[in-house]
C-alpha positions as CSV (number, residue, x, y, z in Angstrom):
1,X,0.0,0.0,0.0
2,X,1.1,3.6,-0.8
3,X,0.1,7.0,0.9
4,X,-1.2,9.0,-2.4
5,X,0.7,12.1,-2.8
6,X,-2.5,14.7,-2.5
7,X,-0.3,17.2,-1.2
8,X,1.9,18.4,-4.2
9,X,-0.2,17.5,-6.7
10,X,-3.5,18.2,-4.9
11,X,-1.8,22.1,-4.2
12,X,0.0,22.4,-7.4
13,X,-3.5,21.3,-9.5
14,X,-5.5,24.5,-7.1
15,X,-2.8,26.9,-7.6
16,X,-3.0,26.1,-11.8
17,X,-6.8,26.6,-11.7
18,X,-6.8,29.8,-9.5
19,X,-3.9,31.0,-12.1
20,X,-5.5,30.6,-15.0
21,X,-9.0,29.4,-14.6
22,X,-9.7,27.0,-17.6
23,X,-12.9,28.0,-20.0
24,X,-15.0,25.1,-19.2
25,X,-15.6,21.9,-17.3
26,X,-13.7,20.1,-19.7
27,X,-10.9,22.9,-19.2
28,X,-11.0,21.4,-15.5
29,X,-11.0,18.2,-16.2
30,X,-7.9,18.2,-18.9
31,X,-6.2,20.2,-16.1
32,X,-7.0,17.7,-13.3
33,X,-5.3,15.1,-15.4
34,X,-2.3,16.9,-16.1
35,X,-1.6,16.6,-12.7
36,X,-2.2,13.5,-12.5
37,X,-5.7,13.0,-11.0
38,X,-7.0,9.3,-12.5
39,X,-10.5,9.8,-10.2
40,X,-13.8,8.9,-12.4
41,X,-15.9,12.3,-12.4
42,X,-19.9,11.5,-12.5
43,X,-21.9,12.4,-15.8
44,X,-20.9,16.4,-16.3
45,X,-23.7,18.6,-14.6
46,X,-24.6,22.2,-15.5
47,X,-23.2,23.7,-12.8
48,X,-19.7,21.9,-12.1
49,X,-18.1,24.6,-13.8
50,X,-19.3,27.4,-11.5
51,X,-19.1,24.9,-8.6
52,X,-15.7,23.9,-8.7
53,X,-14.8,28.0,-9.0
54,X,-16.4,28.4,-5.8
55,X,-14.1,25.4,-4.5
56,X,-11.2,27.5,-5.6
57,X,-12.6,30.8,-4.5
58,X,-12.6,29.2,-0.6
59,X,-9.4,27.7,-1.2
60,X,-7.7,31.3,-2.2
61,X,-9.4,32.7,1.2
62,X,-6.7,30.1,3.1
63,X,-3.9,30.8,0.6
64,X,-4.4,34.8,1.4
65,X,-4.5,34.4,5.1
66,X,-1.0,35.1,6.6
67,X,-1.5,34.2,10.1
68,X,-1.0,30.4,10.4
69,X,-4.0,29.9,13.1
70,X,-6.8,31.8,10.9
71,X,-5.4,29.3,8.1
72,X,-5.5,26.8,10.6
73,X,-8.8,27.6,11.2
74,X,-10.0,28.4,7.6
75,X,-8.2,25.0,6.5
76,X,-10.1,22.8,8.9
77,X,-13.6,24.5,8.0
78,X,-12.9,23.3,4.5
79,X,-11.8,20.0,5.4
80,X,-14.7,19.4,7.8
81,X,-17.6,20.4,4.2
82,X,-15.7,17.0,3.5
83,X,-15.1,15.0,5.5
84,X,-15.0,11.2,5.0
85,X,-13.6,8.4,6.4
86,X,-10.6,8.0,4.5
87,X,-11.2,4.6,2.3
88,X,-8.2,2.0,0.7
89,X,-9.0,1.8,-3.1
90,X,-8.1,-0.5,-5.7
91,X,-9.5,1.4,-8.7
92,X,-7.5,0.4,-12.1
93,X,-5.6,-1.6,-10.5
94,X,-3.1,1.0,-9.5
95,X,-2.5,-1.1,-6.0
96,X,-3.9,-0.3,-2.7
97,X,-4.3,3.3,-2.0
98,X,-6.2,5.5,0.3
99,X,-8.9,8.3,-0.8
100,X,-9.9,10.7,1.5
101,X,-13.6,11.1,-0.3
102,X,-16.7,9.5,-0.2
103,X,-18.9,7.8,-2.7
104,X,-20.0,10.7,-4.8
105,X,-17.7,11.3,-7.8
106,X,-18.9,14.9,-8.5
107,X,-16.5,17.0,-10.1
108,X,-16.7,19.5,-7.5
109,X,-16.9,17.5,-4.7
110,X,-14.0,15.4,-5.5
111,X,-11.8,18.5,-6.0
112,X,-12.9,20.3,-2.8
113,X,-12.1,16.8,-1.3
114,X,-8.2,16.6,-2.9
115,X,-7.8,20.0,-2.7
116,X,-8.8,20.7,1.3
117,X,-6.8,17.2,2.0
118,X,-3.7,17.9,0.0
119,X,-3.8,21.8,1.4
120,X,-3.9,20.1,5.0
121,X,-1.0,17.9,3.8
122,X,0.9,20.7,2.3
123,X,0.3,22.7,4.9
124,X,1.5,20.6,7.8
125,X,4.4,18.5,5.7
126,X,6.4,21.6,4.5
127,X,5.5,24.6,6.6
128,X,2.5,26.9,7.3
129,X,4.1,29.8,5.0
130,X,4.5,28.0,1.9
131,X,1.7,29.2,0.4
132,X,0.7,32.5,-0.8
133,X,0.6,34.6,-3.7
134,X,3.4,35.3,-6.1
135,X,6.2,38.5,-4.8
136,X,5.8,40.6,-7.6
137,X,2.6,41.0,-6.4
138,X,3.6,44.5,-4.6
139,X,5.4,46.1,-8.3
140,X,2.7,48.8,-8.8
141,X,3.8,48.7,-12.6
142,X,2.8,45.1,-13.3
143,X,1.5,43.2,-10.1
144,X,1.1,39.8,-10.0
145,X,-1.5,37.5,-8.4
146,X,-0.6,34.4,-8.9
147,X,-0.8,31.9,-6.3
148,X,2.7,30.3,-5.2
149,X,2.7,26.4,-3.4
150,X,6.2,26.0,-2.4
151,X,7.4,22.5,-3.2
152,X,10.8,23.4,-3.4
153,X,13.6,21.8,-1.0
154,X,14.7,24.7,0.1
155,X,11.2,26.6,1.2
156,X,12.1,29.8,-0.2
157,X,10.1,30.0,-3.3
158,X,8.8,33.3,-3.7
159,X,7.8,34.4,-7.2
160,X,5.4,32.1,-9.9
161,X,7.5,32.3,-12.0
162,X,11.1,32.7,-13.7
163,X,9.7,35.9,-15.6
164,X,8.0,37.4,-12.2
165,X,11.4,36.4,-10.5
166,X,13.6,38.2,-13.7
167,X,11.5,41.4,-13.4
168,X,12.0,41.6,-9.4
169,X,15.5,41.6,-9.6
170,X,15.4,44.2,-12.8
171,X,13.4,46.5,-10.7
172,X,15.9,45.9,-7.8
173,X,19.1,46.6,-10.1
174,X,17.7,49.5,-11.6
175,X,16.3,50.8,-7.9
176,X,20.5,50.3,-6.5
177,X,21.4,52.4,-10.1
178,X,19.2,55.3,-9.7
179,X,20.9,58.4,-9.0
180,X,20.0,59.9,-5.4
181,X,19.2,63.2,-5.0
């Protein structure tokens, strides 16, 4: 038996969506697979594309909380909407594993499911800060939203991105450069 990873992927596959929130259900759905996610999803309904934003919506309220006990307390709220008894699975014969869902295979449910699980995971694993949104968030020229998970070794991820990261240090340089008056 293996632990599933829902962590990283669970964290990485929320901050994608918030980032660049796909056109459709079946944006979702392509997306949850690049990461990934094997789950079966119910029939589509009419409103799993607005659902699962609302999932991601609630998740960015815990990723913009700085203080680790409002997260804390933000997280758990999210987790308990879910909660199940966490289940071993053989699906596809992948080998014994354990979900942390239960029986209904809604699209939304079984993101908010991952998602709140692998944030708890994430969260507790490699360090209540590890979260946020992206640095360049603050450059009043070009600011940046993005959401950052931090899977690095090192825990010092800051920026989404190599370009967000590039134009940091560009303003930097050209802020040490500028004459003084």
């Amino acid at each position: 038996m293996h632990l599933n990873p829902y962590g990283e992927y669970a964290v990485l596959l929320a901050a994608s969506l918030a980032n660049q929130w796909p056109a459709d259900r079946a944006g979702i759905v392509e997306r949850a697979r690049a990461f990934d996610m094997q789950a079966p999803f119910e029939e589509p309904r009419e409103s799993d594309h607005a659902d699962v934003r609302v999932v991601i919506d609630r998740w960015l309220t815990i990723v913009d909380e700085d203080a680790a006990e409002q997260r804390a307390m933000l997280l758990n709220e999210f987790l308990a909407d879910v909660a199940a008894y966490p289940q071993l699975t053989d699906h596809d014969d992948e080998g014994w594993h354990l979900h942390y869902r239960n029986a209904d295979l809604s699209l939304p449910y079984i993101l908010r499911s991952v998602i709140s699980v692998g944030t708890a995971l994430h969260l507790t694993n490699r360090g209540m800060h590890r979260l946020g949104r992206c640095d360049a968030g603050n450059d009043p020229g070009d600011p940046c939203q993005n959401v950052v998970a931090d899977v690095t070794r090192n825990g010092r991820q800051r920026y989404c991105s190599v370009r967000c990261a590039n134009r940091a240090a560009v303003r930097r340089h050209r802020a040490r450069q500028a004459p003084m008056h």
